[in-house]
C-alpha positions in Angstrom: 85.4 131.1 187.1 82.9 129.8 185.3 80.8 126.1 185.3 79.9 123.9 181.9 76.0 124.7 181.3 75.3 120.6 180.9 77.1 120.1 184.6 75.0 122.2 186.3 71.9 121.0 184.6 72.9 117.8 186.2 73.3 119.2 189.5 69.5 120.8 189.7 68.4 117.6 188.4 69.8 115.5 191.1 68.7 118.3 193.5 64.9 117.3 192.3 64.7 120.1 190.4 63.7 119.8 186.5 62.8 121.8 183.2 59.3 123.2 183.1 59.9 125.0 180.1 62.7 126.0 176.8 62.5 129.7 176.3 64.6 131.1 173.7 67.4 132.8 176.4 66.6 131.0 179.1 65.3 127.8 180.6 62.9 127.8 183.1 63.6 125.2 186.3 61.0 124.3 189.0 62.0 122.6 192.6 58.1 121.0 193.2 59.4 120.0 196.9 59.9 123.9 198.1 57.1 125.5 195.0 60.5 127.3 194.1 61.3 128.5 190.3 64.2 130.0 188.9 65.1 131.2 185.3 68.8 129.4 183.8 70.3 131.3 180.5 71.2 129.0 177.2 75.2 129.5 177.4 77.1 127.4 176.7 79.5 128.4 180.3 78.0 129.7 183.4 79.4 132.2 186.6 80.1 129.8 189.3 78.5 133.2 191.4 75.1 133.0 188.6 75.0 129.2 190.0 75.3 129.6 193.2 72.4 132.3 193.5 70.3 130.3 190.7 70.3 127.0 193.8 69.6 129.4 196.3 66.7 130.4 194.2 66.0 126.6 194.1 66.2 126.2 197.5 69.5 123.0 196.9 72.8 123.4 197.7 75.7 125.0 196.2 77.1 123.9 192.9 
């Protein structure tokens, strides 16, 4: 199954994560709260299993 790219940016954002930096393949998100980072890729559709590690990574919960 996969997860709309825009939804889940929502999801780390309301998590108090946010976007340190564009890269060209992938987007780089920082949670300040835990000093945790984690890379996101520019598709359009994401694994729901690539979310779920990428908030664990992030220190949040599930998408």
């Amino acid at each position: 199954m996969s997860v709309k790219r825009n939804e889940f940016m929502k999801h780390l954002e309301k998590h108090g994560c946010f976007l340190r930096r564009h890269g060209a393949k992938h987007d780089l998100y920082v949670n300040h709260d835990q000093s945790l980072r984690s890379t996101v890729p520019r598709h359009p559709r994401l694994d729901k299993s690539l979310c779920e590690t990428i908030c664990k990574q992030l220190g949040i919960e599930k998408f």
